[in-house]
C-alpha positions in Angstrom: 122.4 122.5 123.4 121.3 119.1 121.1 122.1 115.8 122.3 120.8 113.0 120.3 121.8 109.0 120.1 122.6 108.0 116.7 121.0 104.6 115.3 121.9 103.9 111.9 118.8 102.7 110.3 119.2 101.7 106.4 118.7 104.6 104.6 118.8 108.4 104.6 118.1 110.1 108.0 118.7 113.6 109.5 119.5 113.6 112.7 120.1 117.2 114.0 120.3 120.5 112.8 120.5 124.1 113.5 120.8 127.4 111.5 124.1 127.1 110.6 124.6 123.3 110.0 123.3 119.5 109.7 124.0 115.8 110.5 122.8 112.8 108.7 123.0 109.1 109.5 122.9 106.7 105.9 123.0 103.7 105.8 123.6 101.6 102.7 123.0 97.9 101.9 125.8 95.8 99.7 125.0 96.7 95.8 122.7 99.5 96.8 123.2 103.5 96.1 122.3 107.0 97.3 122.2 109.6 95.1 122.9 109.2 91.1 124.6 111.1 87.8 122.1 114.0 88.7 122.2 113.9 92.9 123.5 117.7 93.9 122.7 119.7 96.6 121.8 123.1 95.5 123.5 125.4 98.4 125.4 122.8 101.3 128.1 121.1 101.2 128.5 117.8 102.4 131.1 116.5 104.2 130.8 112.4 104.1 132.9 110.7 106.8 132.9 106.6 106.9 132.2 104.7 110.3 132.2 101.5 108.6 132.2 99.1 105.2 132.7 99.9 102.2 132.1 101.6 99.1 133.0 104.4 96.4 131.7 107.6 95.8 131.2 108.9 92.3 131.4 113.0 92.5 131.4 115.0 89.0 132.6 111.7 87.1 135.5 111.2 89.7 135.8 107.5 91.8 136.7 107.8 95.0 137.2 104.6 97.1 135.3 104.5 100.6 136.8 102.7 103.8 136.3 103.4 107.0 137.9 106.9 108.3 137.3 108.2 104.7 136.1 111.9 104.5 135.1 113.0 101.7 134.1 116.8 100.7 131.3 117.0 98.4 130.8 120.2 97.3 127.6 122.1 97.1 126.5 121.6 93.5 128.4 118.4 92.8 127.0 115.9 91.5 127.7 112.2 93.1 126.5 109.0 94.1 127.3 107.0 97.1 127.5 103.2 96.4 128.4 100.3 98.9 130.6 97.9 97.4 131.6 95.4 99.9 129.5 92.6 101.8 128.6 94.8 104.6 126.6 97.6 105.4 128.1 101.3 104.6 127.5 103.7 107.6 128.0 107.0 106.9 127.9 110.3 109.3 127.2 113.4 107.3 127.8 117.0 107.9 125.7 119.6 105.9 126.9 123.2 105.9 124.9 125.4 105.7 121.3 122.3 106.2 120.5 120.4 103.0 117.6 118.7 104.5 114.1 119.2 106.3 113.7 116.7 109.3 111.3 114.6 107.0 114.9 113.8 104.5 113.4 116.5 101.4 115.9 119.1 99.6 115.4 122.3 101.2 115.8 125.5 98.7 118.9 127.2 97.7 119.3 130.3 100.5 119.2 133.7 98.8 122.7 135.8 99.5 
């Protein structure tokens, strides 16, 4: 078992993770971004749920409007950005299936089949 008290620091930050799965904490300042027109993830999917703020999330050239409660699945390979729109912070909790990350926040490499 993995127990771990979340603090939602601005920015990108993994917070536990297994074999099988990850969670993320991000945090996003008003007029700031994560991600961009090329941001994918080569072999997880990401499911993005919001805790608070706003925001919109841009995923293959599709808007989707952010508010707390919101999950959104972003699918391994799509390509989306993460932007807060309002005049609060954007907390995010973020589910990686199979990991996406290494502890230190870097891309890991596409498994093999």
């Amino acid at each position: 078992m993995k127990s771990q008290q979340l603090r939602f620091e601005k920015g990108f930050h993994v917070a536990l993770s297994n074999t099988r799965a990850q969670v993320a904490t991000m945090t996003i300042a008003p007029g700031e971004a994560e991600g961009g027109p090329t941001n994918r993830h080569r072999a997880a999917d990401q499911w993005l749920y919001v805790l608070s703020g706003t925001g919109t999330a841009l995923v293959n050239r599709k808007r989707v409007v952010l508010k707390s409660g919101t999950l959104l699945l972003v699918g391994h390979k799509d390509r989306h950005e993460i932007k807060c729109t309002g005049h609060a912070l954007l907390r995010t909790l973020n589910f990686y299936v199979p990991p996406g990350y290494s502890k230190g926040g870097a891309e890991l490499p596409a498994a093999k089949p």
